[in-house]
MOPAC internal coordinates of N, CA, C and O (Angstrom, degrees):
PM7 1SCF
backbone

  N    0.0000 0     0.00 0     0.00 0    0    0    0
  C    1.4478 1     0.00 0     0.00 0    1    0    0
  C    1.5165 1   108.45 1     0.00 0    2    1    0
  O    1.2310 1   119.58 1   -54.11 1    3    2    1
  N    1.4617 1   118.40 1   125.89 1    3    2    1
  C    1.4066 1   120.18 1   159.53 1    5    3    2
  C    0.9212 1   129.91 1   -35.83 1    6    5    3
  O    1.2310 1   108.68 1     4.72 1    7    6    5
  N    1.4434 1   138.79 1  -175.28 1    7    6    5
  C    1.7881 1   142.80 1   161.38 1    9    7    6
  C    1.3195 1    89.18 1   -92.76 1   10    9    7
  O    1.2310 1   111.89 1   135.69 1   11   10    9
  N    1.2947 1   132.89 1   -44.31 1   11   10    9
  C    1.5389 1   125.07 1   162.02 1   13   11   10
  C    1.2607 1   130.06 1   -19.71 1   14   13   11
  O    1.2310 1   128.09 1   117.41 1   15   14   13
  N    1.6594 1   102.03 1   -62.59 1   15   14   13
  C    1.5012 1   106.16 1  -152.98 1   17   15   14
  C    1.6857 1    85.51 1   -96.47 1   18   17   15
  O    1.2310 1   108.68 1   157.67 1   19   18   17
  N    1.2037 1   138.79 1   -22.33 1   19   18   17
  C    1.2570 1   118.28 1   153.64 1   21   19   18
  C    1.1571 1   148.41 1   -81.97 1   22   21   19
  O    1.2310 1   115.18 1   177.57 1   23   22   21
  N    1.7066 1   126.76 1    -2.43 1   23   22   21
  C    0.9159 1   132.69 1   154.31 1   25   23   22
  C    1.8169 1   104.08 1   -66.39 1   26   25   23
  O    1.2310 1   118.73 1   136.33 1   27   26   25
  N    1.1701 1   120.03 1   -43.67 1   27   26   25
  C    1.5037 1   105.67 1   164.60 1   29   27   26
  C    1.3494 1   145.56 1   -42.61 1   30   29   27
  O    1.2310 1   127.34 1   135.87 1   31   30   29
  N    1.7939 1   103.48 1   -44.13 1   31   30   29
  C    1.3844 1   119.44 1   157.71 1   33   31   30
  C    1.1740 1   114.98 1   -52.28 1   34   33   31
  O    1.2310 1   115.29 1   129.13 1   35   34   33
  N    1.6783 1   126.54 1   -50.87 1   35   34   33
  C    1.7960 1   127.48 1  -155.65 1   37   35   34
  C    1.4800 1    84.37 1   -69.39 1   38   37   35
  O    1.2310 1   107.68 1   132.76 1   39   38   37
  N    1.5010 1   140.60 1   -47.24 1   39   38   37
  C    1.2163 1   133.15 1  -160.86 1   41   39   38
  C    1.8790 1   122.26 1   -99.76 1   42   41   39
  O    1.2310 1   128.24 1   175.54 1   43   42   41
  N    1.3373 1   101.74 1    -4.46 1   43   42   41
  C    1.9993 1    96.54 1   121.75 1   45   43   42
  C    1.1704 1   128.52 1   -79.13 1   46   45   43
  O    1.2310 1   111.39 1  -172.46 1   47   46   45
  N    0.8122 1   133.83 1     7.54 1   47   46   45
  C    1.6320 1   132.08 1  -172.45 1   49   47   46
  C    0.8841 1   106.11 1  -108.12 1   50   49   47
  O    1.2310 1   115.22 1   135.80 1   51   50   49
  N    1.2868 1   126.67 1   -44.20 1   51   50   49
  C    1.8739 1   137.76 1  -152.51 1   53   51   50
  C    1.7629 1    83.79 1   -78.73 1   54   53   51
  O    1.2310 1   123.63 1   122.41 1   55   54   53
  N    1.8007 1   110.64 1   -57.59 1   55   54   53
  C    1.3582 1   125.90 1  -151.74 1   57   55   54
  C    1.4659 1    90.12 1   -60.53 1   58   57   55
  O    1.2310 1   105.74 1   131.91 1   59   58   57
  N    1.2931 1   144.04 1   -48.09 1   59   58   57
  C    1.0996 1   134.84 1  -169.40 1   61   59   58
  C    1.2853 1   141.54 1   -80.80 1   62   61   59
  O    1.2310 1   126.70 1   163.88 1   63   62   61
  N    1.8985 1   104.71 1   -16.12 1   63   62   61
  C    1.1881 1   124.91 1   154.67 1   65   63   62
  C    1.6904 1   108.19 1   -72.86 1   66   65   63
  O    1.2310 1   123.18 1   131.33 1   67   66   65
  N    0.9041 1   111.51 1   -48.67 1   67   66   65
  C    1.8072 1   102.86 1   166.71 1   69   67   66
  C    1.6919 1   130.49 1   -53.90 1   70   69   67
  O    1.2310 1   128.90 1   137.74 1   71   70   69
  N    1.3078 1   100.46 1   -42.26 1   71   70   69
  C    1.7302 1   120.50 1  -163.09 1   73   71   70
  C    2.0125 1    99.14 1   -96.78 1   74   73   71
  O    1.2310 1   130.91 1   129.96 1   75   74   73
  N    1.2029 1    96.55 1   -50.04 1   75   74   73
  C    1.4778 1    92.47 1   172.47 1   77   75   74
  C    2.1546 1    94.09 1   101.58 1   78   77   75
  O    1.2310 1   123.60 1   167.87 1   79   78   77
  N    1.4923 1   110.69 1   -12.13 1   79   78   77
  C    1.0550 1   102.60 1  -159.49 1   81   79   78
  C    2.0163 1    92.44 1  -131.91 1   82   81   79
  O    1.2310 1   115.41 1   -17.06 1   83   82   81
  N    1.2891 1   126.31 1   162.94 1   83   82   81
  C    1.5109 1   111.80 1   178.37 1   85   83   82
  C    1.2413 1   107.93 1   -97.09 1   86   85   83
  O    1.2310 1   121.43 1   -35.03 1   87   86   85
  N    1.5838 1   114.86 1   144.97 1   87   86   85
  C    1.3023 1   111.29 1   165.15 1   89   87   86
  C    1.7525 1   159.47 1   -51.58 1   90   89   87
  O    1.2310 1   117.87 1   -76.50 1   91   90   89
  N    1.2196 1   121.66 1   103.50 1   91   90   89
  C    1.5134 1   101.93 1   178.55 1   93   91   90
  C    1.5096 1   128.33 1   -13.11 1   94   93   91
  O    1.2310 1   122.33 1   -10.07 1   95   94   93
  N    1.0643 1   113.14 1   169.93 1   95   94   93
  C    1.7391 1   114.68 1   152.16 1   97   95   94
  C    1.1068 1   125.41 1   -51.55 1   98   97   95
  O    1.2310 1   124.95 1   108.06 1   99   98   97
  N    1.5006 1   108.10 1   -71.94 1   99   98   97
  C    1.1910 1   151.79 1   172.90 1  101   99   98
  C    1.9307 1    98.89 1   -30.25 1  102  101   99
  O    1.2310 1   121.51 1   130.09 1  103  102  101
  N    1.1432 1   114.71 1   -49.91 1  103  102  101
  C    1.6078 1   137.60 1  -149.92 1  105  103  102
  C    1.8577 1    77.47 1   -98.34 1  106  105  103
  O    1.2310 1   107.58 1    73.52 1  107  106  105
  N    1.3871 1   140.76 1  -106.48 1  107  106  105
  C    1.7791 1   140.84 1   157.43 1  109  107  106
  C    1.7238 1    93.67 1     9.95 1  110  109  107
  O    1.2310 1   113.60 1   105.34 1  111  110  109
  N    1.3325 1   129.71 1   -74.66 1  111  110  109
  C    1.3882 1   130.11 1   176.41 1  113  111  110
  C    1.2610 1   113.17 1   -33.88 1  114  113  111
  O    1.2310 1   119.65 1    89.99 1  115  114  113
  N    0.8265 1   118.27 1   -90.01 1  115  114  113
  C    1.6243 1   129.53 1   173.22 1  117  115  114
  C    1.5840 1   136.17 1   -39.47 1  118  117  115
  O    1.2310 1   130.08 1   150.39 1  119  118  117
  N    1.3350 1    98.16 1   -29.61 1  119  118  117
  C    1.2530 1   117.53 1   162.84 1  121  119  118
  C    1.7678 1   141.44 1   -92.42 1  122  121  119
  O    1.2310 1   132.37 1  -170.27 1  123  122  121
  N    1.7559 1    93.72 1     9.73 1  123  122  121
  C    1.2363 1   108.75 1  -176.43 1  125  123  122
  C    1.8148 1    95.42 1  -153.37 1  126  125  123
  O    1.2310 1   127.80 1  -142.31 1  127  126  125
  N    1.0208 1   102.58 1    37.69 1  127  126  125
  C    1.4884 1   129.69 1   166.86 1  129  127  126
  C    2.1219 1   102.22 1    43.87 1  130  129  127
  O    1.2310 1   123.97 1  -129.58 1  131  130  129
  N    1.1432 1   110.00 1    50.42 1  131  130  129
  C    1.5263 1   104.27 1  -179.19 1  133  131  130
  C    1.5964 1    87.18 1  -131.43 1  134  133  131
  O    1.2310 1   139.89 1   -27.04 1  135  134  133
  N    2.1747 1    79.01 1   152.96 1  135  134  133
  C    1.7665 1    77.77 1  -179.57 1  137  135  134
  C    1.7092 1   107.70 1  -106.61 1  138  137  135
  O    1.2310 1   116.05 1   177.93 1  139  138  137
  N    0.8539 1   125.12 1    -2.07 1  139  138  137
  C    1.5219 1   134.89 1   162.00 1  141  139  138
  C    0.9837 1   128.30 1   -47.83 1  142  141  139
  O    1.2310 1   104.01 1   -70.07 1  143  142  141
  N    1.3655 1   147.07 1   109.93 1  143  142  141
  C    1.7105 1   136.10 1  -176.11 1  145  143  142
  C    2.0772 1    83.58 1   -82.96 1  146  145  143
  O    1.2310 1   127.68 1   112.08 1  147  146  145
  N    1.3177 1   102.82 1   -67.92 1  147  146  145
  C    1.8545 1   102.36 1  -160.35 1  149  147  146
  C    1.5302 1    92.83 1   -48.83 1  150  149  147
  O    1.2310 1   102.02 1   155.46 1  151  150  149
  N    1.2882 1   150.46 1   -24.54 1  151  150  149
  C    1.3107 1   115.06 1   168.29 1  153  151  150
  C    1.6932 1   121.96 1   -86.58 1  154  153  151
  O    1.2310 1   116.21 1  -160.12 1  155  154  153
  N    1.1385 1   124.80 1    19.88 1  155  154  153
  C    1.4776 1   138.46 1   164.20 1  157  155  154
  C    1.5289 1   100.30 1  -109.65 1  158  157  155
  O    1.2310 1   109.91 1   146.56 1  159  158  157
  N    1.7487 1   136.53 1   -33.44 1  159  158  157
  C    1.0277 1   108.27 1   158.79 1  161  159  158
  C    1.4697 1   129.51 1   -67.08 1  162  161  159
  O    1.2310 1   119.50 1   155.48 1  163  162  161
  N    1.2931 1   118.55 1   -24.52 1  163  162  161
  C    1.4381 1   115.41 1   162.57 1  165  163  162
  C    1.1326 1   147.54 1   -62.77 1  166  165  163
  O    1.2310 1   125.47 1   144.69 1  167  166  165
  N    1.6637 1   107.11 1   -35.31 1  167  166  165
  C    1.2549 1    99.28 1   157.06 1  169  167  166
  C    1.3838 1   129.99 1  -106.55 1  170  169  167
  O    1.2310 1   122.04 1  -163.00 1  171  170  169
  N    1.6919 1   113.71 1    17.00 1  171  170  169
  C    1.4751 1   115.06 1   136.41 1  173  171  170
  C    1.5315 1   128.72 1   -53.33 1  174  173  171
  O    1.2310 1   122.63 1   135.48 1  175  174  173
  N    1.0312 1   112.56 1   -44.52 1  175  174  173
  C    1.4144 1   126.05 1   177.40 1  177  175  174
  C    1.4806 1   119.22 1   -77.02 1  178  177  175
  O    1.2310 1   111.51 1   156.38 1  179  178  177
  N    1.2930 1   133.61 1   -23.62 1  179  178  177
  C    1.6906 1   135.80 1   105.49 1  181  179  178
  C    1.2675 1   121.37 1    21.71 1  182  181  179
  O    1.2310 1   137.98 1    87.19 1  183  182  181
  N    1.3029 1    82.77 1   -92.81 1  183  182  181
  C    1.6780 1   114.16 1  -177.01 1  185  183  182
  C    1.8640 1   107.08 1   -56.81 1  186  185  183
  O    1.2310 1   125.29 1   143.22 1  187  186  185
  N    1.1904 1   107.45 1   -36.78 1  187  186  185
  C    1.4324 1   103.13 1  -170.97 1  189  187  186
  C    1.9276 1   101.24 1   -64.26 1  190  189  187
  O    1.2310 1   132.23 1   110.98 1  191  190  189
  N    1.0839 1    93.98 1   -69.02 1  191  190  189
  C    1.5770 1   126.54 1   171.50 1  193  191  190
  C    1.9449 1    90.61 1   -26.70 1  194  193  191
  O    1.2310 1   114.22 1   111.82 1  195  194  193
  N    1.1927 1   128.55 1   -68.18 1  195  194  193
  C    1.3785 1   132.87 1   169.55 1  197  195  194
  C    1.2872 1   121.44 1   -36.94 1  198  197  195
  O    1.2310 1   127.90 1   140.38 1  199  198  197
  N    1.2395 1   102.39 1   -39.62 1  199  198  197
  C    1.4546 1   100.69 1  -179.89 1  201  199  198
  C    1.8621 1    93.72 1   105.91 1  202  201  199
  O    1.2310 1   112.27 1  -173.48 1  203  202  201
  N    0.7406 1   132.19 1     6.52 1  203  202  201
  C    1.7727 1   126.60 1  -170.67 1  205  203  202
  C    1.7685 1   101.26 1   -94.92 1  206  205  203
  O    1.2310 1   123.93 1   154.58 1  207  206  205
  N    1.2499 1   110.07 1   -25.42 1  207  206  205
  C    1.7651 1    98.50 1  -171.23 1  209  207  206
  C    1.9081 1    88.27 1  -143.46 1  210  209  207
  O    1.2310 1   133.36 1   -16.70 1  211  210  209
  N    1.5537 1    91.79 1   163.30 1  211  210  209
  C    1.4766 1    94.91 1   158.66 1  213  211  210
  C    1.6921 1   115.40 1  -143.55 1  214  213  211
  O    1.2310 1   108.84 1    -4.67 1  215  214  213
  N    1.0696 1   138.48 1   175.33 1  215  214  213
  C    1.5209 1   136.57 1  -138.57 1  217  215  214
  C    1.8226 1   107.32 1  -169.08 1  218  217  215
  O    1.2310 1   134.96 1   -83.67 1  219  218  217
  N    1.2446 1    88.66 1    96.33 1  219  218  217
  C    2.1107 1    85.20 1   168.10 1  221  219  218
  C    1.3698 1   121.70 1   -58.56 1  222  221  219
  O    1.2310 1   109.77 1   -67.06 1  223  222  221
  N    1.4689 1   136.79 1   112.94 1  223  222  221
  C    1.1512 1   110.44 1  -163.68 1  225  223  222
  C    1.7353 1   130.30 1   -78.67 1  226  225  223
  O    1.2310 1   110.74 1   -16.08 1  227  226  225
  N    0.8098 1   135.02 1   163.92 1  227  226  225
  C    1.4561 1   149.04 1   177.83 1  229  227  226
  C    2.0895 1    99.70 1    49.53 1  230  229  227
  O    1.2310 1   122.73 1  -130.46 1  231  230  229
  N    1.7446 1   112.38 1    49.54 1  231  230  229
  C    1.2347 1   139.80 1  -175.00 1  233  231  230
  C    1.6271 1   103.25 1  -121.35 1  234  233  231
  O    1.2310 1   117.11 1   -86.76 1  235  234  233
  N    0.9821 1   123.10 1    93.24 1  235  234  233
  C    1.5113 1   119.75 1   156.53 1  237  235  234
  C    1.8749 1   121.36 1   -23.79 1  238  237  235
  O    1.2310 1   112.82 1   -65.29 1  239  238  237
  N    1.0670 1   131.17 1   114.71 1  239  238  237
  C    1.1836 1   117.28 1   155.96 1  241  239  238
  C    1.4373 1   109.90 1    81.67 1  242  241  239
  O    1.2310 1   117.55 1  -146.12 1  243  242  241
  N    1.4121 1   122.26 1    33.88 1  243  242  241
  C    1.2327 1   113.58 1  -169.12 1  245  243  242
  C    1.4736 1   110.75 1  -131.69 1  246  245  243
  O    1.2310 1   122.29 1  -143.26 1  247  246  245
  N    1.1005 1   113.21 1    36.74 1  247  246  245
  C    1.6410 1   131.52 1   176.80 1  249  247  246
  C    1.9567 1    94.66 1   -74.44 1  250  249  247
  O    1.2310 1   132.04 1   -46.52 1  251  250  249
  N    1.5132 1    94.35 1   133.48 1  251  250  249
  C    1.4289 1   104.31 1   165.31 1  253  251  250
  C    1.1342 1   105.88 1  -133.46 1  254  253  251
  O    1.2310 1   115.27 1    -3.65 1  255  254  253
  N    1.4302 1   126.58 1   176.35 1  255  254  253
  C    1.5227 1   124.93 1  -163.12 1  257  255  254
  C    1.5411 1    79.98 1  -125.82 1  258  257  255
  O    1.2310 1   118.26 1   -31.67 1  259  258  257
  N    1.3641 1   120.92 1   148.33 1  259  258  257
  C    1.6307 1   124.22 1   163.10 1  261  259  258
  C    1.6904 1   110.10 1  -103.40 1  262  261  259
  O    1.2310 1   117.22 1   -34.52 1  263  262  261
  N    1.2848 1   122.89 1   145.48 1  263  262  261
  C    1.7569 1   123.34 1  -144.55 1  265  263  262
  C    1.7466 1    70.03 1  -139.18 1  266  265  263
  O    1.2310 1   127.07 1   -88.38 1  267  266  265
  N    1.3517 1   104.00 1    91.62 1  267  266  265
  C    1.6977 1   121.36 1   159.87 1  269  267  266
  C    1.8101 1    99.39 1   -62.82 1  270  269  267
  O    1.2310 1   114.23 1   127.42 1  271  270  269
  N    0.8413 1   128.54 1   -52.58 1  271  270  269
  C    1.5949 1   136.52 1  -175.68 1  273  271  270
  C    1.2389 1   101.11 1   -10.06 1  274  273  271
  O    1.2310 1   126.54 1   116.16 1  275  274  273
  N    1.3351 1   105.03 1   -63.84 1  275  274  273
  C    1.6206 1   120.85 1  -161.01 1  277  275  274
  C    1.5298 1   111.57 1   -68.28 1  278  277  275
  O    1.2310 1   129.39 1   119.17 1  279  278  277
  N    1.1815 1    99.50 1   -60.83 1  279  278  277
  C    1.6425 1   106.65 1   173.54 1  281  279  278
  C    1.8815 1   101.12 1   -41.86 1  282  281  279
  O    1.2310 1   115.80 1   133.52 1  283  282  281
  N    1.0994 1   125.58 1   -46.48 1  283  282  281
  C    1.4047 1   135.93 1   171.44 1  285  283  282
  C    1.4946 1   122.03 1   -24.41 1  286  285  283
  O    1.2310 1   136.25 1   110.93 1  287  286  285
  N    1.5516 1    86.14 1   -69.07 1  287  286  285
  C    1.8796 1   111.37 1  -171.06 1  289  287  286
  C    1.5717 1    93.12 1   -89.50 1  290  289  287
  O    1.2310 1    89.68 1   179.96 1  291  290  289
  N    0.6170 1   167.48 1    -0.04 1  291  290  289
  C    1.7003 1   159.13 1   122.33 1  293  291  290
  C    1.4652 1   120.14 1   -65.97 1  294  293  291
  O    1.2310 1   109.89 1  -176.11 1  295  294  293
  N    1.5327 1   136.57 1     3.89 1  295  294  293
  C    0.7312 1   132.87 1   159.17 1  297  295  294
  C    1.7965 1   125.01 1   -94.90 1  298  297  295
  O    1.2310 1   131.89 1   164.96 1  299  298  297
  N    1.0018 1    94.65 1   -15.04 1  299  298  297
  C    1.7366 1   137.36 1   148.56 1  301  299  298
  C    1.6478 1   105.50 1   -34.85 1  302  301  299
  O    1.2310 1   120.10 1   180.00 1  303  302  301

């Protein structure tokens, strides 16, 4: 994973523990100082493909982050 594509992740995460809701593009853009939405859709879609987030498709706002952790300590 890039410093890219994880500074993207830490800031869905942060945004959603704050907002309660996931961020736009537009909102990921802006908040990680790029002016591109298609290069935040790309490497959202990355991340999906990774296994790090998942996404309802053609759903507004429906980015979730997947928390391997857990699956971790219960496999324990």
């Amino acid at each position: 994973m890039t410093e890219k594509d994880q500074l993207i992740l830490d800031f869905i995460k942060a945004y959603v523990r704050l907002h309660g809701v996931a961020p736009s593009y537009a909102v990921i853009a802006r908040g990680v100082h790029k002016q591109s939405k298609s290069n935040i859709h790309r490497v959202i879609h990355k991340l999906i493909a990774e296994g790090k987030l998942v996404m309802k498709p053609h759903k507004a706002r429906s980015i979730r982050v997947i928390d391997k952790s857990v699956k971790a300590v219960a496999a324990l």
